[in-house]
VEXDREN-2710 file (C-alpha; in Angstrom, 1 decimal):
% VEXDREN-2710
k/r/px/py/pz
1/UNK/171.3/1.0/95.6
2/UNK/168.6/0.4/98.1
3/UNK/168.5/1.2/101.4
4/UNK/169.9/-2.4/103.5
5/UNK/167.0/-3.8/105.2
6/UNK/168.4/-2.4/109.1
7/UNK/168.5/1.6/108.2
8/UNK/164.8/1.2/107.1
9/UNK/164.0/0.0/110.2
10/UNK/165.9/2.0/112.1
11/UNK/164.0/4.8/110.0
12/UNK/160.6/4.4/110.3
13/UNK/161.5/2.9/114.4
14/UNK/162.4/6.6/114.9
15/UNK/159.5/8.5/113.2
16/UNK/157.2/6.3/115.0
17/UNK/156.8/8.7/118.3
18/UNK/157.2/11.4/115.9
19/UNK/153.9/10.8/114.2
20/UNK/152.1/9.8/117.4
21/UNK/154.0/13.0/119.3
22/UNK/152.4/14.5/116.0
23/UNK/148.8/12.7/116.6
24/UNK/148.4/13.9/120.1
25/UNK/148.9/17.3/119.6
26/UNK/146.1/17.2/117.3
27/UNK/144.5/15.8/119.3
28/UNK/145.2/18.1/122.4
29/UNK/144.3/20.8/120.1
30/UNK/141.3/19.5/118.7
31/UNK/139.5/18.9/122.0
32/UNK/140.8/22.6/123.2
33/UNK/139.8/24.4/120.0
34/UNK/137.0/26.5/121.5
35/UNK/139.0/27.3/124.3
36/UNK/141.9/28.6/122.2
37/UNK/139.4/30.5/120.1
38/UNK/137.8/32.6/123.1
39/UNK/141.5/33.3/124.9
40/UNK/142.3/35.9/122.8
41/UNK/139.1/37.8/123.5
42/UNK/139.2/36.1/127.5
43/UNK/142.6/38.0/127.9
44/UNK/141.6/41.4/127.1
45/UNK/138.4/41.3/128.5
46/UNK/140.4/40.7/131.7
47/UNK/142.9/43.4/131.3
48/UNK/140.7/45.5/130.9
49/UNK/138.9/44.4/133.7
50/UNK/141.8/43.4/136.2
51/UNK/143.9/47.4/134.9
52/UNK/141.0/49.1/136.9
53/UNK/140.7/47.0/140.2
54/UNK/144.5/47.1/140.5
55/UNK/144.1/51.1/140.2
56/UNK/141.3/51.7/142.0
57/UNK/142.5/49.5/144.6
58/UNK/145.7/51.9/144.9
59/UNK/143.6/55.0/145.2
60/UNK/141.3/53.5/147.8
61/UNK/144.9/53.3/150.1
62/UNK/145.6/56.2/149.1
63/UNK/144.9/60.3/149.2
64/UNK/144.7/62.1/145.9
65/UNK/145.8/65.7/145.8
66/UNK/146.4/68.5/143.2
67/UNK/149.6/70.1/142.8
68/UNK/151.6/72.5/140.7
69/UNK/151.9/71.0/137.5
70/UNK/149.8/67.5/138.4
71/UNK/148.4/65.8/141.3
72/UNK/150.3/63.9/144.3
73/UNK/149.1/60.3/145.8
74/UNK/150.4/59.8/149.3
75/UNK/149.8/56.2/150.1
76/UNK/147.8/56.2/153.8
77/UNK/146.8/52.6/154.6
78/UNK/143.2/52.1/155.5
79/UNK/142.4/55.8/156.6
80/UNK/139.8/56.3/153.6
81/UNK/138.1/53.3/154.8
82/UNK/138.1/54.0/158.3
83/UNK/137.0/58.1/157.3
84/UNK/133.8/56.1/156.0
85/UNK/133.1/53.7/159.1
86/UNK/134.0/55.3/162.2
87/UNK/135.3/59.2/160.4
88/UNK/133.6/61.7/159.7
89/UNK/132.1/60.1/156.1
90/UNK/130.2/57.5/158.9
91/UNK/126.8/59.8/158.7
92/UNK/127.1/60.2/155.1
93/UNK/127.6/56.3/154.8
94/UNK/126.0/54.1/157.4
95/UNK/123.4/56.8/158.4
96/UNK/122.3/57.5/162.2
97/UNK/120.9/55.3/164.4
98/UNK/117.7/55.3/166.3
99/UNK/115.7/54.0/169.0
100/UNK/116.0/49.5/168.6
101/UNK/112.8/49.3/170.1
102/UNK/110.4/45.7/170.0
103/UNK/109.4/46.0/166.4
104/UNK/112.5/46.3/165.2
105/UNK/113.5/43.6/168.0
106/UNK/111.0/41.7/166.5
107/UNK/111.9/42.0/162.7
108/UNK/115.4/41.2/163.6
109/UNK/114.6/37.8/165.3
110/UNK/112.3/36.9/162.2
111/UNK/115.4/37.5/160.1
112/UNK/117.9/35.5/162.3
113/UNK/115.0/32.7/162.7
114/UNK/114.8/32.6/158.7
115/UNK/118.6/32.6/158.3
116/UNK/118.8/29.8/160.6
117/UNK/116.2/27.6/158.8
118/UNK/118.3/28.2/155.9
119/UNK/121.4/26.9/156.8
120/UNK/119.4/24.1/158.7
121/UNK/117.9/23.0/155.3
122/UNK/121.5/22.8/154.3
123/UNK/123.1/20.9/156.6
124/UNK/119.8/18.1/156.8
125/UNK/120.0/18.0/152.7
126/UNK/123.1/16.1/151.1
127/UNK/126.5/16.4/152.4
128/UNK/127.3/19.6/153.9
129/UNK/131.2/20.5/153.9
130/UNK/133.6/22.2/156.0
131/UNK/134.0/25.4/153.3
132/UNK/130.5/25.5/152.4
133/UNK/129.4/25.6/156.4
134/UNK/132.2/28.0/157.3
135/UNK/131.2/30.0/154.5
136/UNK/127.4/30.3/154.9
137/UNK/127.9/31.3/158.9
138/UNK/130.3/34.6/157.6
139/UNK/127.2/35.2/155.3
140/UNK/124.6/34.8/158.0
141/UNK/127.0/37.2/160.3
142/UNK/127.2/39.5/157.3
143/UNK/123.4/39.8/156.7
144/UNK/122.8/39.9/160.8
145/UNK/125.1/42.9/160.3
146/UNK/123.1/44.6/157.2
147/UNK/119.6/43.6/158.6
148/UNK/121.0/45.8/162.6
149/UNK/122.0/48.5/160.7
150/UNK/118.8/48.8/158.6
151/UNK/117.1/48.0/161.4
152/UNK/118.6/50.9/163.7
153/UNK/119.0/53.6/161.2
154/UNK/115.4/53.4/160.2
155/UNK/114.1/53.4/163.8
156/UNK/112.5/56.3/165.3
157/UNK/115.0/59.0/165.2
158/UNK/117.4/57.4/163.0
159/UNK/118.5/58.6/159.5
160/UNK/119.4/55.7/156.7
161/UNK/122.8/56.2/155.2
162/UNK/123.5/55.5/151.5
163/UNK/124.3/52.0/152.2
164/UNK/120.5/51.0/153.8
165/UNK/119.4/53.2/150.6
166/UNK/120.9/50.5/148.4
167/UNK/119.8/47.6/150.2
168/UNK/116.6/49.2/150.5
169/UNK/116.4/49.6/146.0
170/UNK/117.7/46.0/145.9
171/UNK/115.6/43.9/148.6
172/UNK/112.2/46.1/148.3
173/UNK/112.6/47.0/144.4
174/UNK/113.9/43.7/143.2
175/UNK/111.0/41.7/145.3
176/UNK/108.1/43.7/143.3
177/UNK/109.9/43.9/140.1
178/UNK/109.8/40.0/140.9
179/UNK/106.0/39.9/141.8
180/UNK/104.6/42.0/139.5
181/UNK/107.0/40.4/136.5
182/UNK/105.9/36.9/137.3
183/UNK/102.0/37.9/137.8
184/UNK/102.1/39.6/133.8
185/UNK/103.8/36.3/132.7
186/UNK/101.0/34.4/134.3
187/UNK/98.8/35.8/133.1
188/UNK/100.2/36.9/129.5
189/UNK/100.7/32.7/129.3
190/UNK/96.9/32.2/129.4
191/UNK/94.8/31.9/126.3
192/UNK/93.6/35.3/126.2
193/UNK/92.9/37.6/123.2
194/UNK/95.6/40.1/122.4
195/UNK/98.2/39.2/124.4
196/UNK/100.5/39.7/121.8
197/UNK/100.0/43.3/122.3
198/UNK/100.0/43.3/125.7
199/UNK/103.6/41.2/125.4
200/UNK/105.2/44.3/123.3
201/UNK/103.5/47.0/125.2
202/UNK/104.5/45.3/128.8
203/UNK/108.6/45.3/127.4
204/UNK/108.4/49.0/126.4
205/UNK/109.7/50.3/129.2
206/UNK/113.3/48.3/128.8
207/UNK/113.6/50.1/125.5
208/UNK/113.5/53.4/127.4
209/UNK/117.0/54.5/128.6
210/UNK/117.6/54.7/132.4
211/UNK/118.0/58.8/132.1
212/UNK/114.7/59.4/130.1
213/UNK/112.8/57.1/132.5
214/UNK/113.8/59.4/135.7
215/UNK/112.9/62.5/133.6
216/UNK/109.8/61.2/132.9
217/UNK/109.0/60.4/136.3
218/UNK/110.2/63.6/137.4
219/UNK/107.9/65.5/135.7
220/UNK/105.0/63.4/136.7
221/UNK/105.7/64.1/140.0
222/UNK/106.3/67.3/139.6
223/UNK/103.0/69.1/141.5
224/UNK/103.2/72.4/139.7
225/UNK/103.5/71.9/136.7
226/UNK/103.0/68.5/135.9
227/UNK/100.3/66.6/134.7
228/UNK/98.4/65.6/138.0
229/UNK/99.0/68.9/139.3
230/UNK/95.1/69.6/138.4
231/UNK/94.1/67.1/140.4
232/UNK/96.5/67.7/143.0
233/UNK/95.5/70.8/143.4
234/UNK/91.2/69.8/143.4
235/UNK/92.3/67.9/146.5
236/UNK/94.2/70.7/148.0
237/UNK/97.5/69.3/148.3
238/UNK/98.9/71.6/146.1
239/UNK/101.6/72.8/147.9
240/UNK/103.3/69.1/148.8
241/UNK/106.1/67.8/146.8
242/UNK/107.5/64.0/146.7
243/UNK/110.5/65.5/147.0
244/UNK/110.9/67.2/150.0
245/UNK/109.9/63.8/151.8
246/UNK/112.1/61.6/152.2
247/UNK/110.0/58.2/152.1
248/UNK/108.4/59.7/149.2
249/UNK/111.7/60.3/147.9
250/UNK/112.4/57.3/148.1
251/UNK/108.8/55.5/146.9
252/UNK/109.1/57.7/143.3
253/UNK/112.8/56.1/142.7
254/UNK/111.4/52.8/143.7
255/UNK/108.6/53.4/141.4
256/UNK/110.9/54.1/138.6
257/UNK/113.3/51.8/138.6
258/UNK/110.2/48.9/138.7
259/UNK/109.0/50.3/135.8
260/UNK/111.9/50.1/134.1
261/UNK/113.2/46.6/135.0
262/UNK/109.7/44.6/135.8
263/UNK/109.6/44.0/131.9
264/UNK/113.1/42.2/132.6
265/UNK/111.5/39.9/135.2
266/UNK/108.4/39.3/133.0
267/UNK/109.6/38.2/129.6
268/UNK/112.1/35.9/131.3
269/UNK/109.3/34.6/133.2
270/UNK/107.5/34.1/130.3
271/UNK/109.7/32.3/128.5
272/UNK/109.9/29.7/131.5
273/UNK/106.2/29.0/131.6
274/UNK/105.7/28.7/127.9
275/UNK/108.9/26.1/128.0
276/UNK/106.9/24.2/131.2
277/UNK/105.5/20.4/130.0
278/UNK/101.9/21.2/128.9
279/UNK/100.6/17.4/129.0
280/UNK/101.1/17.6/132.9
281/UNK/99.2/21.0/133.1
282/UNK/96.3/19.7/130.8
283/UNK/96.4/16.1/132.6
284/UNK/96.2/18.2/136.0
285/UNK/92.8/19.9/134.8
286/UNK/91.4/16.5/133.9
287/UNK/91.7/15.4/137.1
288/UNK/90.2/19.0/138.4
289/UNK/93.0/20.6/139.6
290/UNK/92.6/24.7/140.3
291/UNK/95.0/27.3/139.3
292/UNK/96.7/27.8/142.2
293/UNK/97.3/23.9/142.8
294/UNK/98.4/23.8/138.8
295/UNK/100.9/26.2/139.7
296/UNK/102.4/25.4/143.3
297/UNK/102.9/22.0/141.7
298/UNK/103.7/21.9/137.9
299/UNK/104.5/25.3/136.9
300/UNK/106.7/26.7/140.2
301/UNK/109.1/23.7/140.2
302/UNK/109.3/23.8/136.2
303/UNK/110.3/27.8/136.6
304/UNK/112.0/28.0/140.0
305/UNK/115.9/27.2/138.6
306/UNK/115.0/30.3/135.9
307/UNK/113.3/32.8/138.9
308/UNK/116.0/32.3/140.9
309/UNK/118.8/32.5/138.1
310/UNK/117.1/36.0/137.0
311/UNK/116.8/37.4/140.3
312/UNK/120.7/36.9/140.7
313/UNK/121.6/38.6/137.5
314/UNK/118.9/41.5/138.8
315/UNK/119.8/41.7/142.2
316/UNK/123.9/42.2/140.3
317/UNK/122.5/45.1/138.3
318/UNK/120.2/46.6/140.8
319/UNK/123.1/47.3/143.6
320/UNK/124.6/50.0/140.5
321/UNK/121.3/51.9/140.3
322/UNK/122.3/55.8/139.8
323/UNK/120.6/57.2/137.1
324/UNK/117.1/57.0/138.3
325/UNK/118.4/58.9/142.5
326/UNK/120.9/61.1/140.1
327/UNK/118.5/62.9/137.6
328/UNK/114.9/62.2/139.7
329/UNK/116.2/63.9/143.6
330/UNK/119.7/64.4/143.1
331/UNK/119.9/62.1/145.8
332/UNK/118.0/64.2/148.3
333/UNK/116.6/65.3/150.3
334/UNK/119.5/65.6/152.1
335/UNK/120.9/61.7/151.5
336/UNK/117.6/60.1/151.5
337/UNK/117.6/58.6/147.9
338/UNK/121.6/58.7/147.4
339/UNK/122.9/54.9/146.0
340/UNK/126.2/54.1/147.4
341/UNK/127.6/54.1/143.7
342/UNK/126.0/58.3/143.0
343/UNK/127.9/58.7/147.0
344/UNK/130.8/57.2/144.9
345/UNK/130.3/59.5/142.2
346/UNK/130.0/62.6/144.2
347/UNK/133.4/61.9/145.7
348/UNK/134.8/61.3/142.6
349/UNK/133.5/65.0/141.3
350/UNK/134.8/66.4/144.5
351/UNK/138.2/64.8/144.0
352/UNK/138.2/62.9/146.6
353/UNK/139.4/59.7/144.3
354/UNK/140.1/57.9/148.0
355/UNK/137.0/58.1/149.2
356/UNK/135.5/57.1/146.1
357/UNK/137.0/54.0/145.2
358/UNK/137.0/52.9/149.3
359/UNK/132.9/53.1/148.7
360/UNK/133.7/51.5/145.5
361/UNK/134.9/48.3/147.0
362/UNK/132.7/48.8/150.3
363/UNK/129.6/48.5/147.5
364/UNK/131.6/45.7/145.6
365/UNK/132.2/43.7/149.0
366/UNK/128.5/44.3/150.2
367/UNK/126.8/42.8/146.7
368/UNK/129.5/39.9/146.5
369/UNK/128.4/38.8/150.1
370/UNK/124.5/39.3/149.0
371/UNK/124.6/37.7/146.1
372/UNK/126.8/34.8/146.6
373/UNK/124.8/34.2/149.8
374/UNK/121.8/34.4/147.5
375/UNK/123.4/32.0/144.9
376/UNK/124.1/29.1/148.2
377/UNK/121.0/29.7/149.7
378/UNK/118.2/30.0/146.8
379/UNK/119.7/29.7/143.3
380/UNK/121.8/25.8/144.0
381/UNK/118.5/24.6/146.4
382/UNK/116.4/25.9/143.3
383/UNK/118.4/23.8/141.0
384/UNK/117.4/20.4/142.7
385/UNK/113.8/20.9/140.7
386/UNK/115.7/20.4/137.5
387/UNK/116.6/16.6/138.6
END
C-alpha cells in the first residue's frame, strides 16, 4: 500500500537539512580545495622545518660534551650566548673596537638622519599604527646598534668581528650586485645588436656552483702561480698576496660573490623593463624626453615594486654566504673574511654545538631584523607605484 500522505512528509521534512548539510560541505570544500591539496606537502615542509629550530634551540641553552659511550647535554641557560657578547667568543664575534673619531661621528649621524626621514615618511603617509610605529623605532634602535658597532670596529685600531663581516657582504655586495645588475638590464633592454648573446653570456656565472666560483677566483689571485702573476711580477709586486691583507681579503670575496649573484639581479631586472608600458616610453621621446628623464619617470616607478622585491629575496640569501670566505681565505687572515654562518660552522667542527647554534640564531635574529626592516621601509613604500 502507499505510503499515507503525513510519513512522506515527515520524510522528505527530515532529509531537507540533510541535503543542504550535504550542499554546504561541498561547498566548504570546493572553495578550500587548493588549500587542502598543498596541506599535506605544508605539513612536512614544516616539520621538517619546525624539528630543527626546536633542536637547535635546545643546543644553543645548552653545553654539548663527549662521554664514554655518547655525549652529555647539560642545560646552562643563556651562558653560550653571553660566551659570544661579553665572554671570551666577544673578539671572535663583535670584533675590537677603535678610535670613534669625527668621520665615523659623521657617518653615524647621516645614518640616524636617514633612519629618521624614514620613519617620518611613514608616519606623514597614510595611517600610521601603534604596532607598526612601535615596531619600526625597535628597528631604528637595532640598526643604530649595527651601524656603532661597524662604525667602531672598523675605526683606527679596531678589528671587525664576523658579524660587521656579514653586514659588510650584505650592505656593500648586495648594493653593486644591485647597480651593476640593473645597469646590464638597461642597457641589454636597448635595441642593440647581439644582445641575445650578451643575455646568455651575462647569466653564466649563476650556472657556476658557489665552490667552483671561489676556486676560480682563488687561483686568479693567486700571485705565483696564477695567471696575472706575469704581470704582477713586470710591476714588481710580486711578492704581495690578496691574502695576507685583510681589506683585500675581503675585496676578492666581495668580488666573487658579485660575480656570481649580479646575473640574479640582472635578468630579474630585465624582465621588469621589458614588461614596462612601451607607448609611454615612445610617447615620452616624441615629446623629447632624454634617457635619464625616460627613466626617473616611466621606467623606475614601472620596476621599483620588482627592485625592491629582489633585493629582499638577495639580501635573505646573501646573510648565508660561506662558500666563497670558506674555500677562497678560509676565513682569514686571522677573522677578516669569516661569515657568521662559516664562525658557526667552525664551532660546529670543533664540537662546540652551543656555540654554534647561539651564532646560529644571533645570525637568524640579525637578518630577520634587516630584512623585515627592509620589507616596512623600502619594499611596502615601493608597492605604492603599482596603484
Amino acid at each position: 500500500m502507499p505510503a499515507p500522505l503525513s510519513r512522506v512528509m515527515m520524510t522528505a521534512t527530515d532529509t531537507m537539512p540533510e541535503a543542504a548539510d550535504r550542499r554546504s560541505w561541498a561547498e566548504w570544500l570546493d572553495g578550500h580545495s587548493g588549500r587542502i591539496m598543498v596541506l599535506p606537502a605544508v605539513i612536512v615542509l614544516l616539520c621538517f622545518a619546525i624539528f630543527p629550530l626546536i633542536i637547535s634551540a635546545y643546543l644553543a641553552l645548552s653545553r654539548f660534551a663527549l662521554a664514554s659511550g655518547g655525549f652529555t647535554l647539560k642545560f646552562i641557560g643563556l651562558l653560550n650566548f653571553r660566551k659570544l657578547l661579553v665572554g671570551s667568543q666577544q673578539y671572535h664575534l663583535l670584533g675590537k673596537f677603535g678610535t670613534f673619531g669625527f668621520v665615523q661621528s659623521a657617518l653615524l649621524a647621516l645614518i640616524a638622519a636617514g633612519l629618521l626621514f624614514l620613519l617620518a615618511r611613514y608616519l606623514r603617509r597614510g595611517r600610521p599604527t601603534v604596532v607598526g610605529t612601535v615596531g619600526r623605532l625597535l628597528a631604528m634602535a637595532m640598526a643604530m646598534g649595527l651601524a656603532v658597532l661597524a662604525l667602531a670596529t672598523m675605526a683606527p685600531g679596531g678589528v671587525p668581528g664576523t658579524v660587521v663581516n656579514t653586514l659588510l657582504y650584505v650592505f656593500v655586495g648586495v648594493s653593486v650586485q644591485f647597480a651593476l645588475g640593473l645597469g646590464l638590464a638597461l642597457l641589454c633592454g636597448q635595441p642593440i645588436r647581439g644582445r641575445n648573446f650578451f643575455r646568455v653570456l651575462f647569466f653564466i656565472p649563476l650556472m657556476v656552483t658557489p665552490v667552483g666560483i671561489a676556486y676560480t677566483f682563488r687561483m686568479l689571485a693567486d700571485m705565483q702561480k696564477g695567471p696575472f702573476a706575469p704581470l704582477v711580477r713586470a710591476f714588481g709586486i710580486s711578492e704581495w698576496s690578496w691574502a695576507t691583507e685583510a681589506w683585500s681579503a675581503r675585496l676578492m670575496v666581495l668580488v666573487g660573490d658579485t660575480w656570481q649573484w649580479t646575473p640574479f639581479m640582472f635578468i630579474v631586472l630585465l624582465a621588469a623593463i621589458e614588461n614596462q608600458p612601451r607607448d609611454q616610453v615612445e610617447a615620452a621621446r616624441l615629446d623629447g624626453a632624454n634617457g635619464f628623464q625616460i627613466f626617473r619617470d616611466i621606467t623606475w616607478p614601472a620596476i621599483a615594486p620588482i627592485a625592491a622585491t629582489v633585493v629582499l629575496i638577495r639580501l635573505i640569501e646573501a646573510f648565508k654566504i660561506i662558500d666563497l670566505p670558506n674555500v677562497l681565505t678560509g676565513g682569514g687572515p686571522g677573522l677578516a673574511t669569516e661569515s657568521m654562518t662559516l664562525h658557526s660552522f667552525i664551532s660546529w667542527r670543533t664540537q662546540d654545538l652551543g656555540g654554534s647554534a647561539a651564532v646560529g640564531y644571533m645570525l637568524l635574529f640579525i637578518s630577520t631584523i634587516v630584512c623585515v626592516s627592509f620589507f616596512n621601509f623600502v619594499v611596502r613604500p615601493a608597492r605604492r607605484f603599482e596603484a
